[in-house]
N, C-alpha and C positions, 0 to 999 in steps of 0.2 A: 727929423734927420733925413727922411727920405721924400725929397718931395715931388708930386704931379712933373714940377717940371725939371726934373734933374734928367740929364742925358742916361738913356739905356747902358752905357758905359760906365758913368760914374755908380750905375743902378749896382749895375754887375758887383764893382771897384768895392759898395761898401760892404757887401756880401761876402767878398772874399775879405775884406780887411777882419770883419768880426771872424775868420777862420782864419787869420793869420794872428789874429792877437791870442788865440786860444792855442796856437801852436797847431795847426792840422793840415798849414802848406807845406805842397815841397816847396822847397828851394829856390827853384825855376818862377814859381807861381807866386811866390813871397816877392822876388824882384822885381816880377812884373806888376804889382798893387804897390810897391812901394815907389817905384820909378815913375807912375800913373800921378799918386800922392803930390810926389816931388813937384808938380807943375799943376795943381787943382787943387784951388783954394778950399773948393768943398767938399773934396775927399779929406782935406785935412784936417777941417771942423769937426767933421763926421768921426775920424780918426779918435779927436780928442777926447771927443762926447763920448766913444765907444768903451774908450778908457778910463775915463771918470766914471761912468755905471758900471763898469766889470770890476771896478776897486770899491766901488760902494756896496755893492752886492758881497763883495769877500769880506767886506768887512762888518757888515751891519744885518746881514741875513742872518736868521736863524738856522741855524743847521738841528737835523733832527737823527740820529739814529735809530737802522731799525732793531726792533726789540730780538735780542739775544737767541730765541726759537726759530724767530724770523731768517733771520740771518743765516743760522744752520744750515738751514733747511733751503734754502736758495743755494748756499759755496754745496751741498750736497745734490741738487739738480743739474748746478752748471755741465757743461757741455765738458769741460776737462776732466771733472768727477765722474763722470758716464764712463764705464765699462765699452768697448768699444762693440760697436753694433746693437747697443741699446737705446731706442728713441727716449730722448728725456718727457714726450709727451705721453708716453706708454705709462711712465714711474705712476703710482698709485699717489693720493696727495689727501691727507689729512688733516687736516685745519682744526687748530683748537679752539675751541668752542667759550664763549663768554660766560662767568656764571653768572 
């Protein structure tokens, strides 16, 4: 998809396109990759192919959960959960052990 000899722009172009497919442009920055798109055949390729493996992957990957303990214990470290003026690196951290 990205090759040796694509222009430093289109380099840019596809960089942002995989963050405009995922929803993480403004606005402003969506238009301008999409406006770029409009007139480059190989941004458009690129485009496509980016969309075809982001719909493959949702659809055919394995997704895993973490185990229940796990999980706790992470939404209990976050940074929202923290008491305010407490370093979440400071928290004490106890790991269950394998039998």
């Amino acid at each position: 998809m990205i090759s040796p000899s694509m222009s430093p722009r289109c380099h840019q172009m596809i960089l942002l396109t995989q963050a405009e497919i995922d929803g993480e442009l403004a606005v402003s920055e969506a238009i301008s990759v999409a406006s770029h798109r409009a007139n480059c055949l190989e941004c458009q390729t690129a485009y496509q192919v980016i969309r075809v493996m982001r719909t493959a992957v949702r659809r055919y990957a394995v997704r895993h959960g973490a185990p229940p303990a796990l999980r706790n214990w992470l939404l209990a470290m976050s940074p929202r959960a923290m008491p305010t003026g407490r370093d979440p690196k400071e928290a004490a951290v106890e790991w269950p052990h394998s039998p």
